[in-house]
DRENPA-3360 file (N, C-alpha, C; in nm, 2 decimals, always signed):
BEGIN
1 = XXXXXXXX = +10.87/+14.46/+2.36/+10.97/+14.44/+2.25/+10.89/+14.44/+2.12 ~ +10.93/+14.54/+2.01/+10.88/+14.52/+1.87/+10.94/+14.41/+1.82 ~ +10.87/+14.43/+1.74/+10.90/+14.27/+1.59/+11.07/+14.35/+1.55 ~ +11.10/+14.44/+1.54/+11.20/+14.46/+1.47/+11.32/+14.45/+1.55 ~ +11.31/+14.43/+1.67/+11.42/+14.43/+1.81/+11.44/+14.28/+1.78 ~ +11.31/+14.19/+1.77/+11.35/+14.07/+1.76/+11.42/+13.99/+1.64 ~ +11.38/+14.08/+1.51/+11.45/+14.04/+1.39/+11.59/+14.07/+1.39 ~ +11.62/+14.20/+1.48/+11.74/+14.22/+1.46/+11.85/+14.15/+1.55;
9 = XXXXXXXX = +11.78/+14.11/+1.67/+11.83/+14.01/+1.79/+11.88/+13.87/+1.71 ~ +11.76/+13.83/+1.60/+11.78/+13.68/+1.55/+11.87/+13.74/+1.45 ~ +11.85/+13.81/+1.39/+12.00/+13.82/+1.28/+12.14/+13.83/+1.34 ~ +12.15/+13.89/+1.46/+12.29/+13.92/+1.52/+12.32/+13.79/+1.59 ~ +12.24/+13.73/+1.66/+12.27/+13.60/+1.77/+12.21/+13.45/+1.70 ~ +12.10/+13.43/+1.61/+12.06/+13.33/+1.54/+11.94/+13.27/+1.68 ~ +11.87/+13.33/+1.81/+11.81/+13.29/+1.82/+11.71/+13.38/+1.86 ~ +11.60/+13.32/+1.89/+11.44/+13.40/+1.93/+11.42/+13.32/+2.08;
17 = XXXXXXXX = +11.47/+13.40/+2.17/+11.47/+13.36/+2.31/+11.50/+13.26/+2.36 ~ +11.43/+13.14/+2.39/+11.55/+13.04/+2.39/+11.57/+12.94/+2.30 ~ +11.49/+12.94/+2.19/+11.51/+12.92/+2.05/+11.62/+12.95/+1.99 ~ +11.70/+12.85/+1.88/+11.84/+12.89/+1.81/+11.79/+12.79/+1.68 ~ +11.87/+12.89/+1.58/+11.87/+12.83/+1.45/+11.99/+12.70/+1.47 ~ +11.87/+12.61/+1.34/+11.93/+12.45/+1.41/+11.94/+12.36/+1.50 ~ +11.82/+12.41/+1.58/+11.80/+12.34/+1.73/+11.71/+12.23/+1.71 ~ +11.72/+12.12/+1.70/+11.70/+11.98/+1.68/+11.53/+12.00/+1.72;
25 = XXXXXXXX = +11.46/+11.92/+1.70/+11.29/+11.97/+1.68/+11.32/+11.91/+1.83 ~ +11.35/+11.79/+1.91/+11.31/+11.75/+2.05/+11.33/+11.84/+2.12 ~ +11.44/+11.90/+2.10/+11.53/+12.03/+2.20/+11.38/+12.10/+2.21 ~ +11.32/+12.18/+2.11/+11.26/+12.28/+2.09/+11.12/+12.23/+2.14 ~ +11.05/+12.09/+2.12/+10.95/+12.06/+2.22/+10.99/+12.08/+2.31 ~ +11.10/+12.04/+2.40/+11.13/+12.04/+2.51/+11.13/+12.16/+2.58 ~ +11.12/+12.27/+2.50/+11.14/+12.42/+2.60/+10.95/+12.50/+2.55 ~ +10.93/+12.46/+2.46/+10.78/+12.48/+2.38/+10.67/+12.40/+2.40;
33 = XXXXXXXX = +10.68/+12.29/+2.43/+10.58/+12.16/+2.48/+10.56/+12.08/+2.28 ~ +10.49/+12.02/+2.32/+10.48/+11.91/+2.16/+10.37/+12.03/+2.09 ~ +10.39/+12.02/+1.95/+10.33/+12.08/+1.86/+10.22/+12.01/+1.80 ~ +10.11/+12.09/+1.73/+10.01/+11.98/+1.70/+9.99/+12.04/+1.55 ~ +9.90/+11.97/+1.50/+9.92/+11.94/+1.30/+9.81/+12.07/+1.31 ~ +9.84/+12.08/+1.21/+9.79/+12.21/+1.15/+9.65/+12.19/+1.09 ~ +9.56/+12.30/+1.11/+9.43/+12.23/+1.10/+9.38/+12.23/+1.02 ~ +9.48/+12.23/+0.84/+9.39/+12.14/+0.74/+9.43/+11.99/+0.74;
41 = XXXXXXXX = +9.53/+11.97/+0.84/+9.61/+11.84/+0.82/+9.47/+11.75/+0.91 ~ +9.38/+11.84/+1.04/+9.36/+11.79/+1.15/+9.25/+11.75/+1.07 ~ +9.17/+11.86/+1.00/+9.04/+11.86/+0.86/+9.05/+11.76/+0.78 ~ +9.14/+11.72/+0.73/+9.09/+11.61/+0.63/+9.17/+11.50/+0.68 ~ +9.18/+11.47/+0.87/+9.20/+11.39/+0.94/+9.33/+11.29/+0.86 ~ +9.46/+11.35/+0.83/+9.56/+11.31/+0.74/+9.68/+11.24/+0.89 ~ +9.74/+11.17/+0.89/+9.81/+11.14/+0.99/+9.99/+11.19/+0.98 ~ +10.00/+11.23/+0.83/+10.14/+11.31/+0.79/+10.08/+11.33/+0.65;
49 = XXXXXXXX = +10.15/+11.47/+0.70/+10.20/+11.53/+0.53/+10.20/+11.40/+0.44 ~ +10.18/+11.45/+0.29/+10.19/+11.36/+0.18/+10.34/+11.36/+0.15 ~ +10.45/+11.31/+0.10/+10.56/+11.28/+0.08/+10.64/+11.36/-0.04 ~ +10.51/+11.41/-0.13/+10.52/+11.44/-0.28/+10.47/+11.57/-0.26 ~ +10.51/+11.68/-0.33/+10.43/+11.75/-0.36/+10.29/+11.75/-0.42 ~ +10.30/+11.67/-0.55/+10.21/+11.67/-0.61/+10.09/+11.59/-0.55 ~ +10.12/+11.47/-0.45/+10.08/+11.44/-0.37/+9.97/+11.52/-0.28 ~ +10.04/+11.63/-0.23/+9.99/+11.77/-0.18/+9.87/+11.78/-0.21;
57 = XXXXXXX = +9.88/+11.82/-0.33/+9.80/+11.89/-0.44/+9.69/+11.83/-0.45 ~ +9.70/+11.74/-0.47/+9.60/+11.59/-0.48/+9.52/+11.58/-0.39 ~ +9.56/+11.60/-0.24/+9.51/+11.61/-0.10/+9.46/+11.67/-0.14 ~ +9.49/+11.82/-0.13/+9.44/+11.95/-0.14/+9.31/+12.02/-0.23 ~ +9.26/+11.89/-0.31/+9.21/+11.93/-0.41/+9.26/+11.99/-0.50 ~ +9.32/+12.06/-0.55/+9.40/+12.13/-0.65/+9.42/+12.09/-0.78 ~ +9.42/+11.95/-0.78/+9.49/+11.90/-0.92/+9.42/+11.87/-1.00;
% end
């Protein structure tokens, strides 16, 4: 299956296998298993996202 069968599958039906647009995050662990933080979140050992953007930034070094 190309990338373009699938874009056009999710534009006509709204999902990607058994994924659907708007499917509650538990649903979606439930068929995917639990997700894990992304690894500048895991890097600078953050336990959630900052709340703020600028916040972000701040983490991030940036500002």
């Amino acid at each position: 299956m190309t990338l373009m069968n699938v874009l056009v599958d999710f534009a006509r039906t709204g999902h990607i296998g058994p994924l659907r647009c708007g499917m509650p995050l538990t649903e979606a662990e439930d068929l995917l298993g639990p997700g894990r933080p992304h690894p500048a979140i895991r890097k600078r050992n953050l336990d959630q996202a900052p709340a703020r953007l600028d916040d972000h930034v701040a983490a991030a070094g940036l500002a």
